[in-house]
VOTORLO-270724 format. One line per 8 residues: for each residue x, y, z of C-alpha. Coordinates in nm, 2 decimals. Layout:
N
X:Y:Z  ...
! end
This chain:
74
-0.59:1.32:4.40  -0.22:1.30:4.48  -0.26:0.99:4.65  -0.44:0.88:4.34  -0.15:1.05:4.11  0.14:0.82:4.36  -0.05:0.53:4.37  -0.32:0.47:4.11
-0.06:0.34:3.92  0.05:0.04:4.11  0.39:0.17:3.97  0.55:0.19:4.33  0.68:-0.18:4.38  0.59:-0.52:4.24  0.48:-0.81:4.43  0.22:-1.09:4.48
-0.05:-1.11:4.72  0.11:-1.33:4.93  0.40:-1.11:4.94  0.14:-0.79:5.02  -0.01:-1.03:5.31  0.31:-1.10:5.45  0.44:-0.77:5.45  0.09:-0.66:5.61
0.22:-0.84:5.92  0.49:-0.58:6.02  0.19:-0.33:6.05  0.13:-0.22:6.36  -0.28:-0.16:6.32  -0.36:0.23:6.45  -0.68:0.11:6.50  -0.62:-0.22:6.69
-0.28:-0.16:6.86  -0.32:-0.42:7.12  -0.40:-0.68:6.86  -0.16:-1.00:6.96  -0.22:-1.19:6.58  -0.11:-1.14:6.27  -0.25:-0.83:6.04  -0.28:-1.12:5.72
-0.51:-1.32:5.95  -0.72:-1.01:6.02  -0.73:-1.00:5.67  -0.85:-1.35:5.62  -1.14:-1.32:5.86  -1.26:-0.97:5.67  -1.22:-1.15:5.36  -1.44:-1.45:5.50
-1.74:-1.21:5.64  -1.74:-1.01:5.34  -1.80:-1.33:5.13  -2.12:-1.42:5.33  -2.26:-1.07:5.27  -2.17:-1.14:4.87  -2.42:-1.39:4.92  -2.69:-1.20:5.08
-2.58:-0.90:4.84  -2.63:-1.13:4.51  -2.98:-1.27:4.65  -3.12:-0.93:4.68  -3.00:-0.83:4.33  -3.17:-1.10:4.18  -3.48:-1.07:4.42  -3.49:-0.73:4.25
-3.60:-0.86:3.89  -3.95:-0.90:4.06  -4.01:-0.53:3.96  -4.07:-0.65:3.62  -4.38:-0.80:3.71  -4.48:-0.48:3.83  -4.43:-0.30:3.50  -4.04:-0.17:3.59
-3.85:-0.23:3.25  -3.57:-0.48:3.27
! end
């Protein structure tokens, strides 16, 4: 909740996305210290797996609609 009370807001400092992305590259990752390319490019391959599993994700939640052959309601 406080972090949610600082942040939720988006009242902390204006920018773009590319601006977010570029300052994302003076993180040093916790996670993946020994990482020797950019944070933003990290953040562009996520960005491209997660967009294959929208597929696979938006298949199965039209595969779903079978049910109401089956007597689920709609």
């Amino acid at each position: 909740r406080p972090q949610s009370a600082e942040y939720g807001g988006c009242s902390l400092r204006r920018m773009s996305v590319m601006q977010a992305l570029e300052l994302l590259d003076q993180l040093v990752d916790e996670s993946d210290p020994d990482v020797d390319f950019p944070n933003s490019f990290h953040a562009y391959q996520t960005a491209e797996g997660i967009r294959h599993w929208f597929h696979l994700v938006g298949l199965l939640h039209d595969l779903g609609k079978v049910l109401a052959l089956f007597g689920e309601p709609q």
